[in-house]
C-alpha positions as YAML, in Angstrom:
chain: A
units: angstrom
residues:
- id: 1
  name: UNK
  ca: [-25.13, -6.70, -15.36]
- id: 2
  name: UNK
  ca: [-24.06, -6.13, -11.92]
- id: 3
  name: UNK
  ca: [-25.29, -8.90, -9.69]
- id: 4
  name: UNK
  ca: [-22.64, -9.25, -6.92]
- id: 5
  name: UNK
  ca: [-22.79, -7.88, -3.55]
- id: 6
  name: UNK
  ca: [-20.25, -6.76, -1.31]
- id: 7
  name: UNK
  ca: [-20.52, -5.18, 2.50]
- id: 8
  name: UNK
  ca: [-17.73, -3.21, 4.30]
- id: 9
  name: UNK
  ca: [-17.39, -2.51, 7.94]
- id: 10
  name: UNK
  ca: [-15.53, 1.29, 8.09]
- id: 11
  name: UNK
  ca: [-14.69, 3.71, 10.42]
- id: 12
  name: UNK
  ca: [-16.50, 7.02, 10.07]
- id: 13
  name: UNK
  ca: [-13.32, 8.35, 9.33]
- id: 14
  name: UNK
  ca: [-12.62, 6.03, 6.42]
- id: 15
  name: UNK
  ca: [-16.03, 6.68, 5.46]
- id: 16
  name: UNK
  ca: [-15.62, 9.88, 5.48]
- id: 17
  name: UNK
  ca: [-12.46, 9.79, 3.42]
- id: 18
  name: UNK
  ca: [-13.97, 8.25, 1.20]
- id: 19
  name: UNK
  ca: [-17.01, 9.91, 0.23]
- id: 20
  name: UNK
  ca: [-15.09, 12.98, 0.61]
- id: 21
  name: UNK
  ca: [-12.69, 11.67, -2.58]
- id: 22
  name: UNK
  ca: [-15.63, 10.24, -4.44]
- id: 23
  name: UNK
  ca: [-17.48, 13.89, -3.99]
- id: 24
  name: UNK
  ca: [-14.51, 15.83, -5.47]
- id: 25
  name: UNK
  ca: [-14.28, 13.33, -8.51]
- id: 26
  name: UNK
  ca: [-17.87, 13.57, -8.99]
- id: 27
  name: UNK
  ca: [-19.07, 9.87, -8.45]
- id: 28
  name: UNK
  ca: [-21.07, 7.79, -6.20]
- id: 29
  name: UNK
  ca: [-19.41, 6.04, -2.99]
- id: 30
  name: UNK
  ca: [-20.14, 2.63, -4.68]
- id: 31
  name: UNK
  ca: [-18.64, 3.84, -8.05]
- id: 32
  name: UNK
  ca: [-15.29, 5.60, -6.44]
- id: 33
  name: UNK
  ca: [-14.82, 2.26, -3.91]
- id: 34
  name: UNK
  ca: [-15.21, -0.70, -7.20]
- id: 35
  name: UNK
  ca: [-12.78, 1.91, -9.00]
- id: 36
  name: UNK
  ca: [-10.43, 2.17, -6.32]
- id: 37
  name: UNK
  ca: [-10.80, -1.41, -5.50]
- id: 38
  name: UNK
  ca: [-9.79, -2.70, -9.34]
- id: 39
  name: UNK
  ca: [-7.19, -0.39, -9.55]
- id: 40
  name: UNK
  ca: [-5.57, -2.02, -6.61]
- id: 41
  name: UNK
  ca: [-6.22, -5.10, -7.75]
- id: 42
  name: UNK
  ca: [-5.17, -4.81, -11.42]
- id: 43
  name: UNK
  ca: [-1.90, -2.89, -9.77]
- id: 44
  name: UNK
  ca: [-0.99, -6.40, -7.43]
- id: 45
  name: UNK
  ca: [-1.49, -8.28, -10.01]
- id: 46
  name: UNK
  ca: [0.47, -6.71, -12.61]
- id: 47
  name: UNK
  ca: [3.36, -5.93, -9.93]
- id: 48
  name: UNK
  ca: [3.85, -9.60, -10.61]
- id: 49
  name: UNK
  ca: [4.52, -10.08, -14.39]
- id: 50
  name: UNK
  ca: [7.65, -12.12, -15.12]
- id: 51
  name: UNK
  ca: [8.70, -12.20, -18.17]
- id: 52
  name: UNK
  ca: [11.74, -14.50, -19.45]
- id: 53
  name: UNK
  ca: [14.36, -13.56, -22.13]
- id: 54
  name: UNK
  ca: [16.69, -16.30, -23.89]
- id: 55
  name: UNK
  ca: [19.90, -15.49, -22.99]
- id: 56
  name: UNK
  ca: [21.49, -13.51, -25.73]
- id: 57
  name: UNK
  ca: [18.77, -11.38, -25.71]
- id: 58
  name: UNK
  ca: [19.04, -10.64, -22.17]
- id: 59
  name: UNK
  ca: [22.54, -10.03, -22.47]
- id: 60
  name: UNK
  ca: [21.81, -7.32, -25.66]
- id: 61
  name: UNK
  ca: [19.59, -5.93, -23.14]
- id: 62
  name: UNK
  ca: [21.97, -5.22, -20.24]
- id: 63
  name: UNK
  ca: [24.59, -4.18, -22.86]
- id: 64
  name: UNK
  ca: [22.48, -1.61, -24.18]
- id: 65
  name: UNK
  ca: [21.42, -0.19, -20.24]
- id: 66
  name: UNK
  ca: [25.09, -0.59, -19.81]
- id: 67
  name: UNK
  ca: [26.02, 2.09, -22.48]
- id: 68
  name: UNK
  ca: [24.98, 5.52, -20.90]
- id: 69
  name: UNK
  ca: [23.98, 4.40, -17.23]
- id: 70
  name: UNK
  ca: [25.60, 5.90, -13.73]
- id: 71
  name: UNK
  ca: [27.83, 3.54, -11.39]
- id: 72
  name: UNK
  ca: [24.56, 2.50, -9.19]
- id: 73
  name: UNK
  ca: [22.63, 1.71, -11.57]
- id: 74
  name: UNK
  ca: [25.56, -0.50, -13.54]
- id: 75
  name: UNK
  ca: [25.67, -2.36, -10.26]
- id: 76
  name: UNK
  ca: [21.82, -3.11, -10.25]
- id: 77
  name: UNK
  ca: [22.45, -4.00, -13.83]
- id: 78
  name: UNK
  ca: [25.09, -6.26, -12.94]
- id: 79
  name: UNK
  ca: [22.88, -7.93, -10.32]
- id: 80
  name: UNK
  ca: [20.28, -8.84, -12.55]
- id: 81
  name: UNK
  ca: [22.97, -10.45, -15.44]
- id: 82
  name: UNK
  ca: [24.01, -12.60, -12.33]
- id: 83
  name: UNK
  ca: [20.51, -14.17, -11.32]
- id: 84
  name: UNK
  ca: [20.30, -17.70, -12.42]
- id: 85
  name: UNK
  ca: [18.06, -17.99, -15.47]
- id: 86
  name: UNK
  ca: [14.95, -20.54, -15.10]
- id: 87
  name: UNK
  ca: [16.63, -22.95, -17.42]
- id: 88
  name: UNK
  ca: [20.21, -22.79, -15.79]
- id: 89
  name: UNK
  ca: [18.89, -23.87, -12.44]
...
């Protein structure tokens, strides 16, 4: 149940962005701005996963991008093999 209350201060142009959006995909201004809202907010915090490999699998990893990838992106490859693993600090 929905029990939480938020209030916005917008511009009558970002107001009428909005409802303009939330017309075409046929929802409510409340529903299309707590959609838009935990979208953004599942997006930030997913932008942030980390994830740690041991080492040989990290280096299987960058051996296998390393097989069929162009100059640039070996480089980028080679950047990441270089940063200093959690454990290694």
């Amino acid at each position: 149940m929905k029990s939480e209350i938020v209030n916005l201060r917008l511009t009558q142009e970002q107001k009428a962005a909005i409802d303009y959006a939330a017309k075409q995909a046929g929802i409510t201004r409340t529903e299309f701005m707590v959609m838009a809202a935990v979208e953004r907010a599942m997006d930030e915090r997913y932008d942030g996963v980390r994830f740690t490999l041991p080492r040989e699998d990290f280096n299987y990893l960058m051996d296998q991008l390393s097989d069929d990838i162009s100059p640039n992106q070996l480089a980028e490859a080679e950047k990441m093999r270089s940063v200093k693993l959690p454990w290694e600090k």
